[in-house]
C-alpha positions as CSV (number, residue, x, y, z in Angstrom):
1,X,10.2,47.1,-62.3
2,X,7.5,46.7,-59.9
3,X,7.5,42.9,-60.3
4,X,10.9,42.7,-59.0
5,X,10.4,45.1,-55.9
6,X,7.6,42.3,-55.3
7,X,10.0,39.8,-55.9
8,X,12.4,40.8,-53.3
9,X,10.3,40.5,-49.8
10,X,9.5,37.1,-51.0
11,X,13.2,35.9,-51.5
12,X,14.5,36.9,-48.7
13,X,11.9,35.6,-46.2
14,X,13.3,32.2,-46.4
15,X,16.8,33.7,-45.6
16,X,15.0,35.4,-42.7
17,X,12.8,32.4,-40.9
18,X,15.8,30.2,-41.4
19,X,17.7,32.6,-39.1
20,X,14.7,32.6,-36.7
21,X,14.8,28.9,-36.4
22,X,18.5,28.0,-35.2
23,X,18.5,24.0,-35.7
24,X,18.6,21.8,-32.8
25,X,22.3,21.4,-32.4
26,X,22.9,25.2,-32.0
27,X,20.6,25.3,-29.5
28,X,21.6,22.5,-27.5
29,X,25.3,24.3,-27.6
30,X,23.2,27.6,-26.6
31,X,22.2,25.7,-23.3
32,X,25.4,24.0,-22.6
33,X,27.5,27.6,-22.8
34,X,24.9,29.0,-20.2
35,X,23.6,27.4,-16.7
36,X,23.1,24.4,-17.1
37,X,26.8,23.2,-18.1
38,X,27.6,24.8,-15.0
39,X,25.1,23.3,-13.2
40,X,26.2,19.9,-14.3
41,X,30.2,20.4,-13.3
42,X,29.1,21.7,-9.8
43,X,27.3,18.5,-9.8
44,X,30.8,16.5,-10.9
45,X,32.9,18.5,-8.9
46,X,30.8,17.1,-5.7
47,X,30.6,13.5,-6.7
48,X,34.1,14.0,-7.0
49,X,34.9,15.5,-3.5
50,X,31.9,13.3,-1.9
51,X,35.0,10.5,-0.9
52,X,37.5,13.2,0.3
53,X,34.2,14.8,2.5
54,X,33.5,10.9,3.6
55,X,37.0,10.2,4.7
56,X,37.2,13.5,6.6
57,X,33.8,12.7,8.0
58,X,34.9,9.2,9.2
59,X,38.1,10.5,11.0
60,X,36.2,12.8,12.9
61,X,33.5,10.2,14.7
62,X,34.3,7.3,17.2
63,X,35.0,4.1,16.3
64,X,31.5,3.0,17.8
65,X,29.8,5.3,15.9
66,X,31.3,4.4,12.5
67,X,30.4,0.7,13.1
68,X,26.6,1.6,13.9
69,X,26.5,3.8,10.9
70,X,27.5,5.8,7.6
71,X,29.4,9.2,7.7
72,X,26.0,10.7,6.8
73,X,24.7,10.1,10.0
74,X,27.2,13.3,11.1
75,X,24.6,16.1,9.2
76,X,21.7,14.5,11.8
77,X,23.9,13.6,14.8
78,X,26.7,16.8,14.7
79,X,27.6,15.6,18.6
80,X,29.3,12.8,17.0
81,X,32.0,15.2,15.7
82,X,35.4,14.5,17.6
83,X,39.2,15.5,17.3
84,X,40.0,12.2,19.5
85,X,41.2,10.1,16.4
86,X,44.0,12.5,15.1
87,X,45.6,12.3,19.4
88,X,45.5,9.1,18.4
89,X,47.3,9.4,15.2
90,X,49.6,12.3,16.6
91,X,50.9,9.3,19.7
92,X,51.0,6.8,16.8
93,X,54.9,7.1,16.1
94,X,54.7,4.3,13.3
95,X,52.1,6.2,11.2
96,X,53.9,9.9,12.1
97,X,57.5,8.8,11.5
98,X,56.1,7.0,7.7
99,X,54.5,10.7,7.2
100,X,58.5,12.2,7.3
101,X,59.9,9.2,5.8
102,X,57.3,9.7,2.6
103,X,58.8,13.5,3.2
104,X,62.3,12.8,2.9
105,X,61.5,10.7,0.2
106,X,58.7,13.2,-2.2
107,X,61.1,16.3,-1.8
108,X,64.6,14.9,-3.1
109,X,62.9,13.4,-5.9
110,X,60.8,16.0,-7.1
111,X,63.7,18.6,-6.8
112,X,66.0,16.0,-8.5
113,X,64.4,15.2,-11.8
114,X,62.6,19.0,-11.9
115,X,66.4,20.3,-11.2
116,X,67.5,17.6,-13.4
117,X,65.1,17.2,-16.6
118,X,65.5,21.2,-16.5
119,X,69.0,21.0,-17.1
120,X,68.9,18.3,-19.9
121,X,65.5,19.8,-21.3
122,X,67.7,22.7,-22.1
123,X,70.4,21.3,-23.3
124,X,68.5,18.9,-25.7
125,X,66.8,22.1,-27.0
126,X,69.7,24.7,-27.5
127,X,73.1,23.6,-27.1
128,X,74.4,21.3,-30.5
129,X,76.5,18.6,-29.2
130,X,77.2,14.9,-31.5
131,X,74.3,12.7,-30.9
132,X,71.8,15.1,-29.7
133,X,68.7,13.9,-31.5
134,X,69.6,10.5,-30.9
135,X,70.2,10.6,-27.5
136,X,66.9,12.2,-27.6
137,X,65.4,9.6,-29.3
138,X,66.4,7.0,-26.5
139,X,64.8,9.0,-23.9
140,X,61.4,9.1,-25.4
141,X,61.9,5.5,-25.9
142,X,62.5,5.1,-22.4
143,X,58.9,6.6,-21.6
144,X,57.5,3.6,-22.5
145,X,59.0,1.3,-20.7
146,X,57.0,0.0,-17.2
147,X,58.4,0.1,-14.2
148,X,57.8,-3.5,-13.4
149,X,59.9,-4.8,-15.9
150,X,62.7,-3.1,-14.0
151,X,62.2,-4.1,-10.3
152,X,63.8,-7.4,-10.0
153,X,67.0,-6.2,-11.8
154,X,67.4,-2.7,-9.8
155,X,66.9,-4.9,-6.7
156,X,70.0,-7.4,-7.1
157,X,71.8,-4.2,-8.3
158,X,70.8,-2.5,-4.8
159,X,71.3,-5.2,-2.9
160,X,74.7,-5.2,-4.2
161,X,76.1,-2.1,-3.6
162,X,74.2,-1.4,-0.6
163,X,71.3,0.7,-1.3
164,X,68.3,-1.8,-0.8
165,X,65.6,-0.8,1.6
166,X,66.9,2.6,2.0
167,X,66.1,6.3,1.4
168,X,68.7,7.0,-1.2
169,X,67.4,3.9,-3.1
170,X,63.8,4.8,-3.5
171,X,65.1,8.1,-4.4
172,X,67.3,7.3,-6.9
173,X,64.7,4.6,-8.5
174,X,62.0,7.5,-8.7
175,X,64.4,9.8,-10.0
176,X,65.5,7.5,-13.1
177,X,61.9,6.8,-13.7
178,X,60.8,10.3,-14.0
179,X,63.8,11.9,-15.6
180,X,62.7,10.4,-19.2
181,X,59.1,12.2,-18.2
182,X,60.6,15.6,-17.1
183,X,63.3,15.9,-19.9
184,X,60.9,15.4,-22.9
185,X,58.1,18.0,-21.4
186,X,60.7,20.7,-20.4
187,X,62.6,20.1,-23.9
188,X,59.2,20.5,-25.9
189,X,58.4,23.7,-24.1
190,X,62.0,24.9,-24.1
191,X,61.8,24.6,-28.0
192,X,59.3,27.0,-28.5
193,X,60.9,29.9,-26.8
194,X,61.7,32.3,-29.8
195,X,65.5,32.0,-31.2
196,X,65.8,35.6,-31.2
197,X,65.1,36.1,-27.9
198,X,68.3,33.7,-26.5
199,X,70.4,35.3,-29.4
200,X,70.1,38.7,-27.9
201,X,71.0,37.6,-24.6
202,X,73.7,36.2,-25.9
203,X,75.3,39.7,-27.7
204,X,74.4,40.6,-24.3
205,X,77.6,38.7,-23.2
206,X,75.8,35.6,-21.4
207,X,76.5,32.5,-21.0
208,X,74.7,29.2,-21.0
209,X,74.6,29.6,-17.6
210,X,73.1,32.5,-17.2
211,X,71.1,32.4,-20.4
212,X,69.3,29.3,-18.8
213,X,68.7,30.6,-14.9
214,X,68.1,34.6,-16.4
215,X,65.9,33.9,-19.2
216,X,65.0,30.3,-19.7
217,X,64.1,29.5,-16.3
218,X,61.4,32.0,-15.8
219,X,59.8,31.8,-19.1
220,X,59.7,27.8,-18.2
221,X,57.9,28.3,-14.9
222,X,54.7,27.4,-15.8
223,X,56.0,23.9,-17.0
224,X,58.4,23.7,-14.6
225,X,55.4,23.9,-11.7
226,X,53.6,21.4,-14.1
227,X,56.2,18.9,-13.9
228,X,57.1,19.8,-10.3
229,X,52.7,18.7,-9.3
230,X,53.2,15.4,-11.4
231,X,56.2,14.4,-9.5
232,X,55.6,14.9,-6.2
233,X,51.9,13.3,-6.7
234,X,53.6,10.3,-8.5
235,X,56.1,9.7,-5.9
236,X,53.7,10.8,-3.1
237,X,50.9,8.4,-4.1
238,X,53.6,5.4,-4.5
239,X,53.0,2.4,-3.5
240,X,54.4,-0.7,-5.2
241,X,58.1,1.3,-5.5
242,X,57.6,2.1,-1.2
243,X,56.5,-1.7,-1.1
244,X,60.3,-3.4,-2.5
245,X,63.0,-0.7,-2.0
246,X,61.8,1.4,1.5
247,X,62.9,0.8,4.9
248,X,60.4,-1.5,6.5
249,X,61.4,-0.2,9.9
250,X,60.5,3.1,8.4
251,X,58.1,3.0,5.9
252,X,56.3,5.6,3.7
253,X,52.4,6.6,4.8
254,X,51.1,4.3,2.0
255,X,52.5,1.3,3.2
256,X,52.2,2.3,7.1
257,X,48.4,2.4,6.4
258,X,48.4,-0.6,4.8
259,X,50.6,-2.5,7.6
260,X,47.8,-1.1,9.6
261,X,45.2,-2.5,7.6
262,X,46.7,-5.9,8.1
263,X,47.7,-6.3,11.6
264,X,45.1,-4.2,13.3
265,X,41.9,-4.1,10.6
266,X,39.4,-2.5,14.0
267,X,42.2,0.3,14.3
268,X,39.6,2.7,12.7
269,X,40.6,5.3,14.9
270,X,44.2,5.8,13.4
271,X,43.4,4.7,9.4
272,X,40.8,6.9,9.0
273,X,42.8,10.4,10.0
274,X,46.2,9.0,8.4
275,X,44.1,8.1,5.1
276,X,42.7,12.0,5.0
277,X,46.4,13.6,5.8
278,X,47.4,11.1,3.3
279,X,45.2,12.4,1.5
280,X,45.1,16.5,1.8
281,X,48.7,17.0,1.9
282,X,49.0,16.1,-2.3
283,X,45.7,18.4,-3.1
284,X,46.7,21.3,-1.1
285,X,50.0,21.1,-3.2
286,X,47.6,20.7,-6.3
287,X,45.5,23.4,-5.4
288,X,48.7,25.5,-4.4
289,X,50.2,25.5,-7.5
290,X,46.7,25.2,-9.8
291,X,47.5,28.6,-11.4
292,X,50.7,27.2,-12.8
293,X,49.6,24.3,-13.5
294,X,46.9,25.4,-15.9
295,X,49.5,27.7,-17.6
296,X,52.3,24.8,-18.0
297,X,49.2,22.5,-19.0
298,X,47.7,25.2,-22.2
299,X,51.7,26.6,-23.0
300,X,51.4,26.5,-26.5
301,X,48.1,25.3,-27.0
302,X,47.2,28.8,-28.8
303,X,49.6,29.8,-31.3
């Protein structure tokens, strides 16, 4: 008896220095959960922001005094600090009239294919028509395909019926190009609403209708909003699409700057303010509508 009281300290004192001594991988995941992971993504979240800071920096100073030195030069020399380059970008009307031509260009054709791929999302989820999965079928298949393959045959088919360096056009060509995007995303999420939650609202006596604006639509928001951020930063941020298919008498910010770039390449004054409202206007949409964005982006992620 006694030799097996003595036996028992002894056995488990392995069991307990092994738990004193967590192995190197735990504790190198103890660190990262504490400060110095977020030490680390404050550091990557500056790099990151460090050209958005530059740019603003750069529309702020002179013309002079970005030729005789870098933006850094501001946090010694504040005095260099001016809001002369965006009067000069407000009297501009080329680069002003691109920033409501990219406008009347980002809004119809984020509301189109979010409006749009919500629609067919839903349908492709809920309603049983012939074909469905087929037709589904051809739209992921159309995700894959790039959009230069399609830009010499949708201009002869513009020029042709009239829609070639105009608004509509560049609409319509970001609209077909995103649907495929927008429909499978919305139809995914719209699949995992439960069954017995539409059935009830349908004893209720509604419609499809009103099944999709009372109940569908709101439980989509999040998704919705995702989609809604992608587009508008796609189509925003376009500049091979503005390039072919805009009016070059009014062109989008993207290629304005860049007409800038080439005929007046000392016109400092102008590109640098236009590049950072070129710039700010897509993050403070981001930023905006991060909340929802995060939500659409981790829908379904935990089960």
């Amino acid at each position: 008896m006694s030799d097996a009281l003595a036996s028992t300290p002894t056995s488990a004192q392995p069991k307990a220095a092994g738990r004193a001594r967590p192995s190197l991988a735990a504790r190198v995941a103890s660190a990262a959960g504490g400060g110095a992971l977020r030490v680390f993504l404050l550091l990557v979240a500056l790099f990151w922001l460090m050209p958005t800071v530059g740019l603003l920096l750069s529309s702020l100073r002179d013309p002079a005094d970005i030729a005789a030195g870098g933006w850094w030069t501001v946090f010694t020399e504040p005095a260099q600090i001016t809001a002369e380059n965006y009067s000069a970008l407000l009297s501009n009307d080329t680069v002003t009239g691109s920033l409501l031509s990219t406008v009347m260009i980002t809004v119809p054709s984020t509301v189109l294919v979010v409006v749009v791929g919500a629609l067919a999302g839903y349908a492709f989820a809920w309603i049983d028509f012939p074909g469905r999965d087929w037709w589904f079928l051809l739209v992921v298949g159309l995700l894959v395909v790039p959009v230069q393959v399609a830009l010499v045959p949708v201009s002869e088919l513009f020029g042709a019926v009239g829609l070639f360096e105009t608004t509509a056009g560049v609409v319509l060509f970001h609209v077909a190009f995103g649907l495929p995007f927008a429909i499978f995303l919305l139809r995914n999420f719209f699949a995992e609403i439960p069954r017995e939650l539409l059935e009830a609202a349908r004893l209720d006596g509604a419609g499809e209708i009103r099944l999709f604006a009372r109940v569908v639509l709101p439980l989509g928001g999040p998704a919705i909003a995702s989609l809604g951020i992608f587009q508008f930063l796609w189509v925003w941020n376009d500049m091979l699409i503005a390039l072919i298919f805009a009016d070059s008498d009014s062109p989008p910010i993207t290629v304005a700057l860049q007409q800038q770039v080439r005929q007046f390449g000392n016109n400092v004054d102008v590109l640098a303010p236009g590049a950072f409202v070129s710039m700010v206007i897509p993050l403070a949409v981001f930023f905006a509508f991060q909340r929802h964005f995060v939500n659409g982006v981790m829908a379904g992620a935990v089960k």
